[in-house]
N, C-alpha and C positions, 0 to 999 in steps of 0.2 A: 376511289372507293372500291371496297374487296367486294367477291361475287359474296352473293348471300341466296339462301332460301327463300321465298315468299309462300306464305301458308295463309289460305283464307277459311277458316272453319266456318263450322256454320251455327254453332250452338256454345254457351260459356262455358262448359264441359270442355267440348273440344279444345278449347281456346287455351284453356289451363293444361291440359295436357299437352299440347306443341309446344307452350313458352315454356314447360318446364324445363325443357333440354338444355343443356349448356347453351350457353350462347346464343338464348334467345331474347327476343324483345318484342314489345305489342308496340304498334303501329296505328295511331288513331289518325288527327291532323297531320301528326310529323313536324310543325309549326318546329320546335325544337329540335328532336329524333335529328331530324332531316342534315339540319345544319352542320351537327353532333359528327354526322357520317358523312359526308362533303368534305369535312374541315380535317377527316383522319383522328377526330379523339375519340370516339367509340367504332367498334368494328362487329357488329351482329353477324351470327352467323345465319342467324334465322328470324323473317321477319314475322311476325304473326300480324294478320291485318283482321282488327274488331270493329271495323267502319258499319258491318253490317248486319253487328249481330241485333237479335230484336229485344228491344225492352229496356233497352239500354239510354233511352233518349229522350226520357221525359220527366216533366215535371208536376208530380201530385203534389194535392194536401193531404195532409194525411191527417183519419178522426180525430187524434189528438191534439190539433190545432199545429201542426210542425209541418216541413216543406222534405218530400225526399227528391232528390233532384240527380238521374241517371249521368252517369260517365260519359255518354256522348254528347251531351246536350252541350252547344256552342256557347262559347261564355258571354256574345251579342246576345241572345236569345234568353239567357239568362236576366240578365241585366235590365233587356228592354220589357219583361215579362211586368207587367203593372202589378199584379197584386204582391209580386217579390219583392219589387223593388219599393212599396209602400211597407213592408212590412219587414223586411231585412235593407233598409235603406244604406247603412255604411257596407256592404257586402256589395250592392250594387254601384256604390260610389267609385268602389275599389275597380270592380271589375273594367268602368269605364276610365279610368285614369291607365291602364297597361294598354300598351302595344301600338299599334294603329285599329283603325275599324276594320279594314284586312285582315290582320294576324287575327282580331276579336270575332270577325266572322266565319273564321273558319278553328281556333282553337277549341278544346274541349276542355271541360270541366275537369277532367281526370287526368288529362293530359297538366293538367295547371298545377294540381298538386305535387306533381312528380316531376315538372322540371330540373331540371340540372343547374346549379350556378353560372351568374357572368360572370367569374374570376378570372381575368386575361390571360393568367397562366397556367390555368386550367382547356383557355382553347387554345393554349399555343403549344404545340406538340413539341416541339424543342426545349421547352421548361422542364425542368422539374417540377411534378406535380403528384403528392402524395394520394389525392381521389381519386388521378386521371392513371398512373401505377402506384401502385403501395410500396414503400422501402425507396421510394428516387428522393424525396425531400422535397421543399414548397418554398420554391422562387419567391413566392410574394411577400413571405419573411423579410427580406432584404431589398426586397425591392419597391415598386409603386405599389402600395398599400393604404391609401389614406379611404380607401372606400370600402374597408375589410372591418370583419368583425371585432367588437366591441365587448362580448358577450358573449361565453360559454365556448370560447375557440382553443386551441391546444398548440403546442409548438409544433406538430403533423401538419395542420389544416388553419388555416385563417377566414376563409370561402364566406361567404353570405347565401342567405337563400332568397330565390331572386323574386318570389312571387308579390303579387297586390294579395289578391283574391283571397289566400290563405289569413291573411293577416286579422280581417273581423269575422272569418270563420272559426278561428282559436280563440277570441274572444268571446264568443256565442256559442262554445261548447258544440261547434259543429263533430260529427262522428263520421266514419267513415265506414261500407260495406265490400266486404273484400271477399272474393271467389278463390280458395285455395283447390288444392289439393286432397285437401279433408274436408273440404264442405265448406261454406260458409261461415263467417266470422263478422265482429263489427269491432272497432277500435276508434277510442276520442284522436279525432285528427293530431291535438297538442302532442301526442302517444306515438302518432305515425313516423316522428322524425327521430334519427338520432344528431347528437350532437359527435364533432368529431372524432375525441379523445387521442389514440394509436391506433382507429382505422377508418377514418376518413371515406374511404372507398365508399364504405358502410351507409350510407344516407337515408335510407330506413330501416323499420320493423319487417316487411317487405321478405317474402322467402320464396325461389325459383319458382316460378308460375303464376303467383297471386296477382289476381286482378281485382282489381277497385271499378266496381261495377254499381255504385249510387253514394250518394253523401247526403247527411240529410242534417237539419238544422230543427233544434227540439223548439217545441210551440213556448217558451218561456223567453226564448231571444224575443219574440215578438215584442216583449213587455219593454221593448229599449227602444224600438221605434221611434220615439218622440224626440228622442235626444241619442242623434248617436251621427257619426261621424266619421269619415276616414283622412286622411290626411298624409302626402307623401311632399316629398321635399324633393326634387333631383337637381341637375344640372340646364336641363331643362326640361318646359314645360309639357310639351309634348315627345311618346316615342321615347322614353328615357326610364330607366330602373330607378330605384328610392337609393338615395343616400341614406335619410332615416325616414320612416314613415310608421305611424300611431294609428288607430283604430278604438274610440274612445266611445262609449254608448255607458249611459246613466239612465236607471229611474228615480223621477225627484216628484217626492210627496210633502208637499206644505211647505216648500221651501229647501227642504233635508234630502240629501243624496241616501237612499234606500238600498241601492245596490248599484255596484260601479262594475264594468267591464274594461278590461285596458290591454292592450297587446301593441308589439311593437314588429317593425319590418326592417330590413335592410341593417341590423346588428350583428347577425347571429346566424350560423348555419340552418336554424330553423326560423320558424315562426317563435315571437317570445313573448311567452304569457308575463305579465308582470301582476303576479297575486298579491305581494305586500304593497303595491301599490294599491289595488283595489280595494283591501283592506284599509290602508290609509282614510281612502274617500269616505268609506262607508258611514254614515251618522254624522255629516258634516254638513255643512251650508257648501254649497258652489261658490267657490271664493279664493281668487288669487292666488295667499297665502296657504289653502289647502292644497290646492295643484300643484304648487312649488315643492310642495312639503311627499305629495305623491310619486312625484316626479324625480327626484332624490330618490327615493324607496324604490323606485323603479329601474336604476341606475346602478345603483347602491354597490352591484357588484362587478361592474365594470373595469375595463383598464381598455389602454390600447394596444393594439396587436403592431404599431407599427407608427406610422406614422398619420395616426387617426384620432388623437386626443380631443380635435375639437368633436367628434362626434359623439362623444358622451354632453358637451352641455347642447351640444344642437340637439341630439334627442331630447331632451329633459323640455328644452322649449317647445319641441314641437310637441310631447305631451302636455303643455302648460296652454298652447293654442287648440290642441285638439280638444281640449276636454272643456275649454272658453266658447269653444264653436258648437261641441254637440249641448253645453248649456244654455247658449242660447237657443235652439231646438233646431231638430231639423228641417232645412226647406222644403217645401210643398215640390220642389222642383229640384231634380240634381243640377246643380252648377255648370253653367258653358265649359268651365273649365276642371273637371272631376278632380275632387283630392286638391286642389290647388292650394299653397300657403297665403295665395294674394285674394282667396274667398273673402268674402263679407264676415265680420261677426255675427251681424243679425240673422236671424233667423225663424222659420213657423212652423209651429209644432202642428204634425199632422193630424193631431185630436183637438186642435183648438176650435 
């Protein structure tokens, strides 16, 4: 590991001002960071550490009936928070399906958005890797690729984005509050990512210094509560990234799907909204053949980057389970097993 700077400010002001300089980076848990600079793929020259700036680490409601929930706040604490997790249930489903309770009790909420991909050739400093340098080319083209993007990837970049947590945040229209340079800004998280085209490097909206200092989920997510879902598929059960993973939240009035949310995980160098799907659902019965019919739309533009073709009908299924699971309503109780594909159908809507 190269020497580097450590800087602790002490106010968000500060903070944006130190990271602005070349070669710097904020330092929350490091849960990632850390591994990132161990392993030789990133080299900061300068750490900024915002472990302890104030304000940063809580969780309100706010009057309009919405949740803003501060960048340091641990993603355990998150998750285990009862009235969050009653009221953004797939969000909290999500958070307890990643990592261990370890990496969970010490990760940050800010830190989770802005992870870096598992692309193997992305930590393998001897690859070619167009993210990890720009202009080398991307190993994983030609190589072990079957867990590689499906969706909005480029012959630069194939990468996945690795997160749960993001995934029914994008479909809840979660926003994000970002501490620049010029002041304050806010931007829809869907917004935060870029996808990779010819510069991969590139992973967000993101400009030298900005900090992501709260996220907040607007009081209308609420309205999915009753039915809503997360769903990750890996390798295995525990301690493991999503091959594909779906994020499915409906409200159903008299029968008739009202309004559909759908987002998918582990396709795509971002988190992926699937709006023609939603569209699809909208004015329908919850019914098989709609979900199939959704699911397809949701796919629609797919190919594979490699050798990953089954993962376009493995997706489309597990949106055709996820959206079977959050119709049958949500459990009063998250699952032993968070996100699991071996969950129950059944399920109990928490307004019944």
């Amino acid at each position: 590991m190269k020497n580097f700077d450590y800087v602790r400010p002490a106010t968000v002001a500060e903070a944006v001002a130190a990271a602005a300089a070349p070669g710097a980076a904020y330092l929350a848990a490091g849960t990632n960071l850390l591994d990132l600079m161990k392993g030789g793929i990133t080299h900061p020259d300068r750490l900024v550490d915002i472990t302890h700036l104030a304000g940063l680490d809580g969780i309100d409601r706010l009057p309009d009936g919405g949740v803003r929930i501060g960048a340091l706040v641990r993603n355990a604490d998150l998750a285990h928070d009862p009235d969050f997790a009653k009221s953004y249930p797939a969000v909290a489903e999500a958070l307890l399906s990643g990592a261990s309770a370890q990496l969970r009790n010490a990760a940050t909420v800010g830190g989770n958005l802005l992870q870096r991909t598992r692309c193997g050739y992305f930590y393998d400093s001897a690859s070619a890797c167009n993210k990890r340098q720009p202009g080398s080319g991307c190993d994983a083209r030609g190589g072990e690729n079957r867990l590689h993007a499906v969706l909005g990837w480029s012959e630069a970049c194939i990468a996945t984005h690795p997160s749960d947590f993001c995934v029914p945040l994008v479909a809840l229209d979660a926003v994000v509050e970002i501490e620049g340079r010029t002041g304050r800004r806010e931007i829809a998280l869907e917004a935060l990512y870029r996808l990779p085209g010819d510069a991969p490097e590139r992973e967000s909206v993101l400009q030298p210094g900005d900090l992501i200092v709260a996220l907040r989920l607007p009081a209308e997510a609420r309205a999915f509560s009753a039915h809503a879902r997360y769903l990750k598929v890996r390798e295995r059960t525990s301690y493991a990234f999503a091959i594909v993973s779906a994020a499915a939240a409906l409200q159903i009035e008299r029968g008739t799907i009202r309004e559909a949310r759908l987002a998918l995980g582990g396709v795509a160098a971002k988190p992926w909204r699937a709006h023609q799907a939603e569209a699809t659902l909208a004015g329908c019965r919850p019914e098989p053949a709609v979900f199939r019919a959704a699911a397809k739309a949701a796919l629609a533009e797919a190919k594979p980057s490699g050798d990953n073709q089954f993962k376009i009908e493995l997706a489309q299924r597990i949106i055709v389970r996820a959206l079977t699971l959050a119709t049958a309503g949500t459990p009063q109780r998250i699952p032993a097993l968070p996100a699991s594909a071996f969950a129950p159908i059944s399920g109990a809507s928490h307004h019944a």
